[in-house]
VEXBA-461899 format. One record per residue (C-alpha): residue number from 1; chain; z, x, y. Coordinates in steps of 0.05 Angstrom, whole numbers. Last residue first. Layout:
<site seq="NUM" mol="A" c3="Z" c1="X" c2="Y"/>
...
//
This chain:
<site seq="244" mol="A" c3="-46" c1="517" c2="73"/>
<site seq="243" mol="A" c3="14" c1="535" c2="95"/>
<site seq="242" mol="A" c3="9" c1="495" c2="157"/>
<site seq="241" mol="A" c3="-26" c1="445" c2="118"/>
<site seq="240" mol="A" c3="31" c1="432" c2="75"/>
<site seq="239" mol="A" c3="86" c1="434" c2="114"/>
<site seq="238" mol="A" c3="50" c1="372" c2="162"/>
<site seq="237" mol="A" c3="55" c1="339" c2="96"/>
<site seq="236" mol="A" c3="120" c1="357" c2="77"/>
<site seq="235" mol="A" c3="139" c1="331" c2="153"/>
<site seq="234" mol="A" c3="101" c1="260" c2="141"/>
<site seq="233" mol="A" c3="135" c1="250" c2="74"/>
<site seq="232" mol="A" c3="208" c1="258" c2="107"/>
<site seq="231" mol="A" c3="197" c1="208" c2="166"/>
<site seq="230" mol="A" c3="163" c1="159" c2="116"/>
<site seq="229" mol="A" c3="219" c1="175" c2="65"/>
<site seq="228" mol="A" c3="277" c1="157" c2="124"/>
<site seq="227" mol="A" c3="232" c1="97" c2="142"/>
<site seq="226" mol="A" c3="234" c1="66" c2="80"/>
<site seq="225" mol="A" c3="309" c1="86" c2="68"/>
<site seq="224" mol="A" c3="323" c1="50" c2="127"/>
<site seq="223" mol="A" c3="282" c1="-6" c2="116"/>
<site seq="222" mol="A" c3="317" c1="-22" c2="49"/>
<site seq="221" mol="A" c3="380" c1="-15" c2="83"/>
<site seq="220" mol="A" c3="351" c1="-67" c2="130"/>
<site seq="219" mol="A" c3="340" c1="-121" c2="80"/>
<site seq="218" mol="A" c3="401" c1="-104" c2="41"/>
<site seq="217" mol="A" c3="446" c1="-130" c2="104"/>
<site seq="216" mol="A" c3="400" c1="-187" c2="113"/>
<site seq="215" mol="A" c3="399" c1="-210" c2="36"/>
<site seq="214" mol="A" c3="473" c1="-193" c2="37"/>
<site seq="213" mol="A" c3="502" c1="-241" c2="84"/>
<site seq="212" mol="A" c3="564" c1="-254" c2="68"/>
<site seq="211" mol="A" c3="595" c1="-213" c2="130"/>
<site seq="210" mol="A" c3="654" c1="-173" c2="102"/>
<site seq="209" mol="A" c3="633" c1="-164" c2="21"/>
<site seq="208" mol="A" c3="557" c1="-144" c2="49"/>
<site seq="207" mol="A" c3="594" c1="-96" c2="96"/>
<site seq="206" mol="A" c3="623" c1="-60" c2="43"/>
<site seq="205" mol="A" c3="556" c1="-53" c2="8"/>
<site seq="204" mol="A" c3="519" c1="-37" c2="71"/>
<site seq="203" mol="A" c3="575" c1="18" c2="75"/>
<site seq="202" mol="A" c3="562" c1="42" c2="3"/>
<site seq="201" mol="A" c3="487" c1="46" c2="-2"/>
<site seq="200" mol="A" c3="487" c1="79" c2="53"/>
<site seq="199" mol="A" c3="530" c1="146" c2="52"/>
<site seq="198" mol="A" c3="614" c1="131" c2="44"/>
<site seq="197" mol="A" c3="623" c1="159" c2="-19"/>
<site seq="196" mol="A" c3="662" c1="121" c2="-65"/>
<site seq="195" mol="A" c3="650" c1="140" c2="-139"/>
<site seq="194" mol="A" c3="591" c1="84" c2="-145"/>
<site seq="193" mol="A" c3="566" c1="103" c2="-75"/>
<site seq="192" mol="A" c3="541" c1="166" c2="-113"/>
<site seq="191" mol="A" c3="483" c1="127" c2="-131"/>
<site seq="190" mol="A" c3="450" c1="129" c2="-68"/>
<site seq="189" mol="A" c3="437" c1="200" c2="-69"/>
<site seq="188" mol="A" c3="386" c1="179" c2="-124"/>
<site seq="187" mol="A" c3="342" c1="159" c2="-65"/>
<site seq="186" mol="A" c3="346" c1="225" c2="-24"/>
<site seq="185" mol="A" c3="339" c1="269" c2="-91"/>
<site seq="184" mol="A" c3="277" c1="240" c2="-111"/>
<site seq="183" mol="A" c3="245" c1="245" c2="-33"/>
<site seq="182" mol="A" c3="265" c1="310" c2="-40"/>
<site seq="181" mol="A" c3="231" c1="314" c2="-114"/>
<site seq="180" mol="A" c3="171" c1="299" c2="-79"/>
<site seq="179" mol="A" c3="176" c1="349" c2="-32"/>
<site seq="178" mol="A" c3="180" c1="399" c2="-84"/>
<site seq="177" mol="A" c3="115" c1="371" c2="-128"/>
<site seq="176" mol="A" c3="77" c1="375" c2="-62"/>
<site seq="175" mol="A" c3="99" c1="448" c2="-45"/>
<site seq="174" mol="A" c3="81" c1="472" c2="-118"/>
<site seq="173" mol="A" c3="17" c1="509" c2="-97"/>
<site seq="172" mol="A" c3="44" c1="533" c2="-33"/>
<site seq="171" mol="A" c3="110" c1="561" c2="-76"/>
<site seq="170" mol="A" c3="71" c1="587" c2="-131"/>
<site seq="169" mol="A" c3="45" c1="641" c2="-78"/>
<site seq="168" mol="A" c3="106" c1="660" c2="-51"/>
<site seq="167" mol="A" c3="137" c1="667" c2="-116"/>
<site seq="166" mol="A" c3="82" c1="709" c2="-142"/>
<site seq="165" mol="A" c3="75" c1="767" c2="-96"/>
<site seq="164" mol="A" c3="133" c1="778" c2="-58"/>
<site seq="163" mol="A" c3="187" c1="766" c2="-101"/>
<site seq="162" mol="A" c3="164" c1="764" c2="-174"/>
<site seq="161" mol="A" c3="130" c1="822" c2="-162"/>
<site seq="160" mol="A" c3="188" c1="849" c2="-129"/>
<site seq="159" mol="A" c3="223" c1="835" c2="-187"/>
<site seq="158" mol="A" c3="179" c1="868" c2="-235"/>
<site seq="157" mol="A" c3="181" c1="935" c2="-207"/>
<site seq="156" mol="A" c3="115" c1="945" c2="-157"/>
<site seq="155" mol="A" c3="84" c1="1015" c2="-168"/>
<site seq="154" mol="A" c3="13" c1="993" c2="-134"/>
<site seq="153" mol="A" c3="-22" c1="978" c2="-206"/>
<site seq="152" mol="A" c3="43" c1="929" c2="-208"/>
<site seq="151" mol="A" c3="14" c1="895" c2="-151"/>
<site seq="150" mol="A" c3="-55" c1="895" c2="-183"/>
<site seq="149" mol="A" c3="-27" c1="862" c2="-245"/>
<site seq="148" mol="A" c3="7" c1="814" c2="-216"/>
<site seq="147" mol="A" c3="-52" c1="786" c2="-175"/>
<site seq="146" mol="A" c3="-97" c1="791" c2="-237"/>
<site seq="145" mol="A" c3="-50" c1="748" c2="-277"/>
<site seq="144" mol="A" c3="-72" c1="689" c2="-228"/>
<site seq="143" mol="A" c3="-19" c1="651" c2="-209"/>
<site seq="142" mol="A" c3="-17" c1="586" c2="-248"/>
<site seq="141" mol="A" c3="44" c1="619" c2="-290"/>
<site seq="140" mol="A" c3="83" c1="615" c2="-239"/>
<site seq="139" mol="A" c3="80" c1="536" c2="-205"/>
<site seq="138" mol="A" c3="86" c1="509" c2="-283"/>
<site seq="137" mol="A" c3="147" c1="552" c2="-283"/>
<site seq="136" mol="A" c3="170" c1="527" c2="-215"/>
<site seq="135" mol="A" c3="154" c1="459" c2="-234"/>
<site seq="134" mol="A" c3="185" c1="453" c2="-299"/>
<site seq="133" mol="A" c3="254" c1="488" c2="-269"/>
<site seq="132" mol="A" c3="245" c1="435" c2="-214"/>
<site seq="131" mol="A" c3="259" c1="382" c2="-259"/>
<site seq="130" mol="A" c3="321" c1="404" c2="-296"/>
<site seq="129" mol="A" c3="345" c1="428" c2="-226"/>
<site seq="128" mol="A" c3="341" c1="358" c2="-207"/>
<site seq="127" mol="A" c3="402" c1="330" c2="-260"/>
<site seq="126" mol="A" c3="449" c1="403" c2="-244"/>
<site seq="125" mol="A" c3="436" c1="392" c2="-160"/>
<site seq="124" mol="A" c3="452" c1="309" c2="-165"/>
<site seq="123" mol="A" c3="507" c1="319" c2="-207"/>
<site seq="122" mol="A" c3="542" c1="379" c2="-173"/>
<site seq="121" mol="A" c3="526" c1="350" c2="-108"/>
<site seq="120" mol="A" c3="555" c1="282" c2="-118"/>
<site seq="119" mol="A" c3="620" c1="312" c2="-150"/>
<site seq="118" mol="A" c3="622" c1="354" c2="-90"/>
<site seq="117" mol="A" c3="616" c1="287" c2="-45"/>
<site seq="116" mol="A" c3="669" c1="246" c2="-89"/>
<site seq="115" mol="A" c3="719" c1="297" c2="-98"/>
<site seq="114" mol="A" c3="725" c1="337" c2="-155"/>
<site seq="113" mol="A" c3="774" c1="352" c2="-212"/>
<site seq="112" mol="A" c3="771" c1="403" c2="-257"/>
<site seq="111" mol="A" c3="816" c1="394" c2="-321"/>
<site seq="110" mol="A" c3="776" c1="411" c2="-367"/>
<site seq="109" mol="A" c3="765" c1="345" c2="-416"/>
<site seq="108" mol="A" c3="803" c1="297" c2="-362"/>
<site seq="107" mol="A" c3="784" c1="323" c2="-299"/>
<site seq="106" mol="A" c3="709" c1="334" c2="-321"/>
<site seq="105" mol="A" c3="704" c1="268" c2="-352"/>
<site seq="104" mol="A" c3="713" c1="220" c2="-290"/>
<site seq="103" mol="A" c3="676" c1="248" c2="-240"/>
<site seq="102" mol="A" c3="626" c1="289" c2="-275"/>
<site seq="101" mol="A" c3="628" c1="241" c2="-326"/>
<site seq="100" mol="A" c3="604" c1="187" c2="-274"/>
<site seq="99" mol="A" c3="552" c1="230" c2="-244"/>
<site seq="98" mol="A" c3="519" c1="236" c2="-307"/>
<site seq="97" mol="A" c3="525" c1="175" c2="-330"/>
<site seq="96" mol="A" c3="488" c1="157" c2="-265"/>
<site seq="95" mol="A" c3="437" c1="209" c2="-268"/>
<site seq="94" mol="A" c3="409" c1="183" c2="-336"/>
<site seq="93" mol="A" c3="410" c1="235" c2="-387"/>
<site seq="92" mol="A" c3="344" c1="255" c2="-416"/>
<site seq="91" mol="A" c3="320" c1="302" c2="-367"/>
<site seq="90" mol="A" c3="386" c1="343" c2="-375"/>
<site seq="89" mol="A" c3="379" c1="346" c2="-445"/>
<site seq="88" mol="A" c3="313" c1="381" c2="-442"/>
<site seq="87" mol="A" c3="318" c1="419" c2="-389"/>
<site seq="86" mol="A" c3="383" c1="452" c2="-400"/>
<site seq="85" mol="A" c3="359" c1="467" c2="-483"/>
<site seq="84" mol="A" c3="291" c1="498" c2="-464"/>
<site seq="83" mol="A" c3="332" c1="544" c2="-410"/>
<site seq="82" mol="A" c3="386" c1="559" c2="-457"/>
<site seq="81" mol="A" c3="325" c1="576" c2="-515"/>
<site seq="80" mol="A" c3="283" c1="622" c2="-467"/>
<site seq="79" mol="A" c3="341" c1="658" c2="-450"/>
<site seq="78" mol="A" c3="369" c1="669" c2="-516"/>
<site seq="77" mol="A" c3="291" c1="696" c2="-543"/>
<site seq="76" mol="A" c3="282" c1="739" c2="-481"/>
<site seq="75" mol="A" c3="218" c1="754" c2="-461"/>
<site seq="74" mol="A" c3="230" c1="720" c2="-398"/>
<site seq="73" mol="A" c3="191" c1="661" c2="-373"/>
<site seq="72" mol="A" c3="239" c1="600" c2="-396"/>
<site seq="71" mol="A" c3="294" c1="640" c2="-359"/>
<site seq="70" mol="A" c3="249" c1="653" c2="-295"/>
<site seq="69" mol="A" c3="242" c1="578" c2="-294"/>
<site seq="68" mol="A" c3="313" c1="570" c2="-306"/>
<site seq="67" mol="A" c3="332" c1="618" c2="-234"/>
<site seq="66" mol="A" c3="281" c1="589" c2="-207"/>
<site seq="65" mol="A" c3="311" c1="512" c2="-223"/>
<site seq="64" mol="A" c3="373" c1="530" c2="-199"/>
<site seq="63" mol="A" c3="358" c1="554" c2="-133"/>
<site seq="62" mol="A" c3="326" c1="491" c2="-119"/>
<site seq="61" mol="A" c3="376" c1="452" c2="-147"/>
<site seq="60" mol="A" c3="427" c1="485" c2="-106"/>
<site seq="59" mol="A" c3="386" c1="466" c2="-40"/>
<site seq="58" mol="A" c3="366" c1="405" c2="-68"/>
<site seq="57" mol="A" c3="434" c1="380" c2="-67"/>
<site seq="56" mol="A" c3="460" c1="403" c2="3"/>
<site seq="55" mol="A" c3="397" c1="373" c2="31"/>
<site seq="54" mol="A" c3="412" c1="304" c2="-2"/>
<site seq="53" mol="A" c3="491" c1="303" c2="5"/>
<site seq="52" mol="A" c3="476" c1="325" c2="74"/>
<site seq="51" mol="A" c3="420" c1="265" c2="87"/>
<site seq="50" mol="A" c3="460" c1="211" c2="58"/>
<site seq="49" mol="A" c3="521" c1="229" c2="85"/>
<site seq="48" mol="A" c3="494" c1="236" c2="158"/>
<site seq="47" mol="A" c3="467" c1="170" c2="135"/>
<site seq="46" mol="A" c3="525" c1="135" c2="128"/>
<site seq="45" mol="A" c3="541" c1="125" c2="210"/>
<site seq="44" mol="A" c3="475" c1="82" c2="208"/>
<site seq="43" mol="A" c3="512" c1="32" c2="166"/>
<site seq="42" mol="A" c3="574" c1="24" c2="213"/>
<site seq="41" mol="A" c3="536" c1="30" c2="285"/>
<site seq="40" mol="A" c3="493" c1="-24" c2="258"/>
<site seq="39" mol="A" c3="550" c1="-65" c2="248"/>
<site seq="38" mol="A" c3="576" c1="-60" c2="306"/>
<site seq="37" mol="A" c3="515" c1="-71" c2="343"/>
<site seq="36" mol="A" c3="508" c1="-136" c2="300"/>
<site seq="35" mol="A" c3="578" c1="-167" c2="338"/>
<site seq="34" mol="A" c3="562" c1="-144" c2="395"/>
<site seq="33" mol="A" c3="494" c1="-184" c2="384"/>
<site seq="32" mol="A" c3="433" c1="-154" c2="415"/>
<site seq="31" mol="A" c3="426" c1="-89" c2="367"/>
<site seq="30" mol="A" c3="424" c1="-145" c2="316"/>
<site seq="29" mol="A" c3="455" c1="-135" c2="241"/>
<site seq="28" mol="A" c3="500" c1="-188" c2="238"/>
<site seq="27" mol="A" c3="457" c1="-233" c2="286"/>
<site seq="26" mol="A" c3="398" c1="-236" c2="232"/>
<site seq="25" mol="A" c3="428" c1="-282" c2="195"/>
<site seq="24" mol="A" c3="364" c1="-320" c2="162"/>
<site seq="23" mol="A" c3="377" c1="-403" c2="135"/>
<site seq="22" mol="A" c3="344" c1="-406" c2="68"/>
<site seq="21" mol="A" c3="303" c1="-455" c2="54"/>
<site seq="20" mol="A" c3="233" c1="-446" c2="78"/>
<site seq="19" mol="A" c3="232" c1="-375" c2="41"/>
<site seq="18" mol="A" c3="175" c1="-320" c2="44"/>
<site seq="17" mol="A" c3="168" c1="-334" c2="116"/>
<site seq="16" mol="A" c3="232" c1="-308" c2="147"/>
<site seq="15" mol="A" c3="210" c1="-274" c2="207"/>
<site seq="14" mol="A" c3="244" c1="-210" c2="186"/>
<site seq="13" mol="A" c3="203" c1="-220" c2="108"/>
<site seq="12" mol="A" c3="137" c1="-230" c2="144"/>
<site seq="11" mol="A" c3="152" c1="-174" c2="187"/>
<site seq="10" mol="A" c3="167" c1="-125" c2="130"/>
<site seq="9" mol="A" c3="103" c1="-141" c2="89"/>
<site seq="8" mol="A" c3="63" c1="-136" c2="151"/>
<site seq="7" mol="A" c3="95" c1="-64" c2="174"/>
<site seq="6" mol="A" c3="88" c1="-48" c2="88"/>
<site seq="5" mol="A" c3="4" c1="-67" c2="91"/>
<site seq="4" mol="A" c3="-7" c1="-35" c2="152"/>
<site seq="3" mol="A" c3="28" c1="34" c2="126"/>
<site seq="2" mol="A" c3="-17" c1="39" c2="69"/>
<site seq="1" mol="A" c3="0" c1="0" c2="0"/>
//
């Protein structure tokens, strides 16, 4: 659906066409109500969480997922086999188990204990690293092996071929693949509002149980992480040429 298509969708739903019935609220969440304002003020103040806990994420994940990649690409047999084992059982748990052991299980079985944001991070970074290992390595190996070869032809040690020969180039091929594993990472985020963390999802939830009026409230959470991945698309993008 391209842009037009959404900025119709979304008006039609404001305006209340797609229901004859159903009496709209839109003075809970109207920058021309005090009493909306307020609101507003109370679900946009979430998505400093929303973006940290993102960024924060991705960041570890990122680093992560090289250092598996580089794992599954090593001659070494026990190497190969942890990295084969992390991504394949980390792909197959759902993120919200996940995050819920983290929370719930680690305390009990190790006795680490977390609060809600770290515990957000750790399962967010540990689920997407699984991911981004595949991409990285995918990203690697479609370097030519004429380009490593040369720079080892120059004296290069491995890792500095690895550093500033191959890496950067993987990196421009995979860019699209990493920025959509941002926009990944931004949604899940949301379901760290099971443990309590105050980012989005939670506060429109909290304010659903205060106003009664969830199809409003939930309306323009769903715009805000519409416009939040518009925003986000549109500087990969602009990433990606300049690279290019």
């Amino acid at each position: 659906m391209s842009w037009r298509g959404a900025a119709l969708a979304a008006l039609l739903l404001l305006s209340g066409c797609g229901s004859s019935n159903y009496s709209w609220g839109w003075y809970v969440v109207s920058p021309f109500d005090p009493r909306g304002r307020k609101n507003l003020g109370f679900l946009i103040d979430g998505l400093s969480s929303t973006l940290l806990i993102s960024a924060v994420s991705l960041g570890f994940s990122v680093v992560l997922g090289v250092v598996l990649a580089l794992m599954a690409l090593s001659r070494s047999g026990p190497a190969r086999g942890f990295a084969r084992v992390y991504v394949e059982c980390l792909r197959a748990v759902p993120m919200l188990v996940l995050l819920l052991w983290v929370y719930y299980g680690l305390p009990v079985v190790f006795g680490l204990e977390f609060g809600v944001f770290t515990a957000g991070v750790i399962t967010l970074a540990l689920s997407d690293a699984a991911f981004e290992a595949e991409i990285f390595r995918a990203g690697i190996q479609s370097v030519p092996i004429g380009q490593v070869e040369a720079a080892r032809a120059l004296g290069l040690r491995p890792w500095p071929v690895m550093r500033r020969v191959v890496l950067p180039q993987a990196i421009r091929r995979i860019l699209p693949a990493l920025g959509n594993q941002f926009i990944y990472v931004l949604k899940m985020s949301s379901l760290v509002s099971v443990v309590g963390l105050q980012e989005l999802t939670r506060r429109a939830n909290e304010l659903t149980v205060v106003e009664y009026r969830p199809l409003e409230i939930y309306t323009l959470l769903v715009l805000e992480y519409l416009a939040m991945i518009l925003v986000v698309s549109f500087l990969i993008r602009r990433l990606e040429r300049r690279l290019s």
